[in-house]
N, C-alpha and C positions, 0 to 999 in steps of 0.2 A: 353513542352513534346508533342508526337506524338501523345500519347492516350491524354490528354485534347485539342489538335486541334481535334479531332476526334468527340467527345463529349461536344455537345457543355455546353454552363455554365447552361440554360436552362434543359438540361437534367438531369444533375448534382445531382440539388436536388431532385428528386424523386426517382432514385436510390438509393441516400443518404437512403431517408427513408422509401426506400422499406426495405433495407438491416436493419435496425434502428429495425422498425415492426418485423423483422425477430427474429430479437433477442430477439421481447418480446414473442416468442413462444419457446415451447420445444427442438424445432427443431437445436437451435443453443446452443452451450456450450460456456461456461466463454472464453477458451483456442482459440476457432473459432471466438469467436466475434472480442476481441482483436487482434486477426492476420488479419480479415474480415476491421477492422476500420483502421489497419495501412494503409494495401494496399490500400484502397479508399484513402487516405489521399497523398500517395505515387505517385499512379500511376495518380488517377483524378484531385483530388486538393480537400479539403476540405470545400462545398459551405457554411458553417454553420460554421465557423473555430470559433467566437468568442462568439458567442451560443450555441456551444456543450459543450465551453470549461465552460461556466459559467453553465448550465445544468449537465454536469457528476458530478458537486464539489455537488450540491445540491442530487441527484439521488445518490449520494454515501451515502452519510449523511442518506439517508430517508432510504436505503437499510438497512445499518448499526443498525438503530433503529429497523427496521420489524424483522431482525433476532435476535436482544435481544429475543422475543416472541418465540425460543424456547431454551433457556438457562434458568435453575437455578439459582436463585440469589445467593444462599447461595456457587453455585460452583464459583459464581464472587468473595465472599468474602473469599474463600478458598483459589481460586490463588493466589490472591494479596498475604493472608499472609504467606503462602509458597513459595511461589516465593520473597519474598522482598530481601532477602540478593543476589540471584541470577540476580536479576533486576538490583541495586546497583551496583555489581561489575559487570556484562556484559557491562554494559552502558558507566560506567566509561572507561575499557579497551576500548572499540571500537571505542570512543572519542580521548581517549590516543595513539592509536595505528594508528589511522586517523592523527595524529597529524604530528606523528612521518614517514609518509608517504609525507604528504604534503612538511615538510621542504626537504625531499629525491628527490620529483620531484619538489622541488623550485613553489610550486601551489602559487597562489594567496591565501592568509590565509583565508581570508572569503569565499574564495569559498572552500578551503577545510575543514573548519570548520561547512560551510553546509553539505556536501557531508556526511562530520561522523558522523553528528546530525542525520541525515536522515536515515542513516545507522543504528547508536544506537537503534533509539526509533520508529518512526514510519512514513519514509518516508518525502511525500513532506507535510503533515500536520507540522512534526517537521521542519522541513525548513520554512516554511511559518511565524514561531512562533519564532523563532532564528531571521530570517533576519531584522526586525528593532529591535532589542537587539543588534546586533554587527555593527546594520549600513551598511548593506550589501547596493551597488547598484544593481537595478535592471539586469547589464547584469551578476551578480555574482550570483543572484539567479535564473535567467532563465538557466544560466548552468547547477547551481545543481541540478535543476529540471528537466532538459534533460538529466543528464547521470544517475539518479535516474530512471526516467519513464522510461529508455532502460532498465537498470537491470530487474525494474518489469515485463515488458514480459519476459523475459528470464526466470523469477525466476518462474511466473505461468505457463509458455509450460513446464518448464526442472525439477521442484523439483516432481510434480507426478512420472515423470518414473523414480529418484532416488528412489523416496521413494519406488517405487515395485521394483527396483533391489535391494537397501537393507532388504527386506521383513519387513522395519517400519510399528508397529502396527499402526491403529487411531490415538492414543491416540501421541504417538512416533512422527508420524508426522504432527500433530496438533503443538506440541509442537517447532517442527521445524522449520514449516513454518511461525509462529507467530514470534520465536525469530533470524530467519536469511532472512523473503523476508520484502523491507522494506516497500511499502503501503500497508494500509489497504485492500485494494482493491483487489490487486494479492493476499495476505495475504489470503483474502475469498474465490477467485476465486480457490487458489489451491488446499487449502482443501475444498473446498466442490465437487470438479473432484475428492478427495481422498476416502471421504466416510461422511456421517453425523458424527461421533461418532469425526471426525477431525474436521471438520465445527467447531463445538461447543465448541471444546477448544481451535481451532488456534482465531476465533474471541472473546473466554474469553482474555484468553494469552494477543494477540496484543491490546486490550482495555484497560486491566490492565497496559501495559506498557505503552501506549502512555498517560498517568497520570502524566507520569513521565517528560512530556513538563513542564511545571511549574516550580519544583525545579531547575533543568539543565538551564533554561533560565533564574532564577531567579540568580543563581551561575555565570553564563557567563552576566551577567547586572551588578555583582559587579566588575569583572574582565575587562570590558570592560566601566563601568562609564555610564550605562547609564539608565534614566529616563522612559527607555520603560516598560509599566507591561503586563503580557501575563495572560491567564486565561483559565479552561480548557474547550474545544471545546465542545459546546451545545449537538456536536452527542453524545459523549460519556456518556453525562446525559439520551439522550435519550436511549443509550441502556441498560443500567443501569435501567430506570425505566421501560421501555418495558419487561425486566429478573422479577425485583419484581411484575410486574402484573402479569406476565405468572405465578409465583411461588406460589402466593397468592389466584388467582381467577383462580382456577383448573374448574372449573363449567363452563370455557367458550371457554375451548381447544381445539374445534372446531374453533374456528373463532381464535383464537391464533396462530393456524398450517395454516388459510388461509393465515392472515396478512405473516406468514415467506413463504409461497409458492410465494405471489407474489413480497417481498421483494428479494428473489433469483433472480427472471427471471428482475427482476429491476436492479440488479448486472449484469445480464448478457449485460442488453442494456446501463450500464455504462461504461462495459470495450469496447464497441464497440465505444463510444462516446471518453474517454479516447484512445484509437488506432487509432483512427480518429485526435488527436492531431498531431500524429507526423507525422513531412516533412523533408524533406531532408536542409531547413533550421537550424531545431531543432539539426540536427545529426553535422552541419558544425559548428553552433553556440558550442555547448561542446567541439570540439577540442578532440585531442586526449588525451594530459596528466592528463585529468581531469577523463574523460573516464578509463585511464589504472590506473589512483590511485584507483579509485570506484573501479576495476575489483579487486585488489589485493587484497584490504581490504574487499571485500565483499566474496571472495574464501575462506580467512582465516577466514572468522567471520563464515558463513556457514557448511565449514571443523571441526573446533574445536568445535561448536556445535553437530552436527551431530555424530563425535567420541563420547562426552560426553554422549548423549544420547545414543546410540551403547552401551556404558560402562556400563551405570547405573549411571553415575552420574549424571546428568536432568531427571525425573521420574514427 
């Protein structure tokens, strides 16, 4: 490209982490990082390509636990058991319905059986936890993780301005954004652009379900024959236990609201790191039919959500 002959590779990284810094301050939001990380990634080249990528995985994980510290545990154990029959059959359908798409655009199976996991439950964590369960190859999961990682920009710039042209309350779009954007990650990013009161139950919501890697890969390893066993991802222990410290030891809510302040701005220097992954490689490698399966199935799974809530029936 004209701009990296321009700039040279020397340059490269300080930029890099001028813009990085940047986002550990106030000054940059969740939505700007991520569009800040693509275009470096895009227009310069990304000098850090294979250390941000292993950085943002761990930086999501620690973010993820700091904001347990200001949830409720008891409102973790509320979701779950009110949401179970919901969780159940949401998962199911979107799995089914992924399926029934694949065979439409004739996808490669295992890559469209990633794509729907990922969809269901909770992104590229679910994909990551599926792929030696069905034996995926490596270029069938780096797809599904590339027309996954496009959605989630898409779904943290574009679900805030639905959710204020549908005037969704907090709570409304907490709930939306946990059960239709699929990482964790955009998941945070977008309710917490929407208001705290969403924050806290889009990352209950999406914890409570991503639980649900376990049974689903446990179901898809008898179906598929095989000897792989999965196990649930340590963050999620940790924000689980981060909620019952916060819940339990009220006495130290001061340094509880630090830990989640600087766990936020950690999120925000992760989607910068995450937007920094993707190249014009990544967009070549997904192809298109993988990309327009994703697109269809994630319109309809978002749409019918969204109505339900609208309705009254998600609450």
């Amino acid at each position: 490209m004209i701009t990296e002959g321009v700039i040279s590779a020397r340059s490269k990284k300080p930029i890099y982490l001028l813009l990085l810094a940047l986002c550990g301050t106030p000054l940059i939001g969740g939505g700007s990082a991520l569009i800040c990380g693509a275009l470096v990634a895009i227009l310069l080249g990304n000098p850090f390509a294979e250390l941000s990528q292993k950085a943002s995985k761990w930086m999501l994980k620690a973010a993820v636990v700091g904001l347990g510290f200001a949830v409720d545990f008891n409102q973790v154990i509320e979701v779950g058991r009110s949401s179970l029959v919901l969780t159940i059959v949401s998962i199911t359908a979107i799995i089914g319905l992924g399926e029934i798409l694949t065979q439409a655009f004739k996808l490669n199976r295992n890559t469209g059986v990633l794509i729907s996991f990922g969809t269901a439950i909770c992104g590229g964590s679910a994909i990551a936890a599926m792929a030696p369960v069905i034996k995926a190859k490596d270029h069938e999961v780096a797809v599904a993780l590339g027309v996954v990682f496009l959605l989630n920009g898409v779904g943290l710039l574009l679900f805030p301005t639905i959710g204020h042209y549908f005037n969704l309350s907090q709570h409304q779009f907490g709930l939306w954004a946990a059960l239709a954007i699929h990482d964790t990650s955009s998941v945070v990013g977008a309710s917490a652009a929407y208001g705290a009161v969403a924050l806290s139950i889009a990352t209950t919501v999406k914890l409570t379900r991503a639980m649900w890697i376990i049974p689903y890969t446990t179901i898809a390893g008898v179906f598929w024959r095989s000897e792989e066993k999965t196990s649930i991802p340590l963050f999620i222990v940790g924000f689980l236990a981060a909620a019952l410290i916060n819940t339990y030891l009220p006495q130290f809510t001061d340094t509880w609201q630090l830990i989640n302040t600087v766990a936020k701005q950690l999120l925000v220097m992760t989607l910068f790191l995450i937007g920094s992954g993707l190249s014009l490689a990544v967009l070549k490698q997904a192809g298109l039919k993988p990309f327009i399966m994703a697109i269809i199935l994630w319109i309809v799974v978002s749409s019918v959500i969204l109505l339900l809530i609208l309705d009254g029936y998600i609450v």
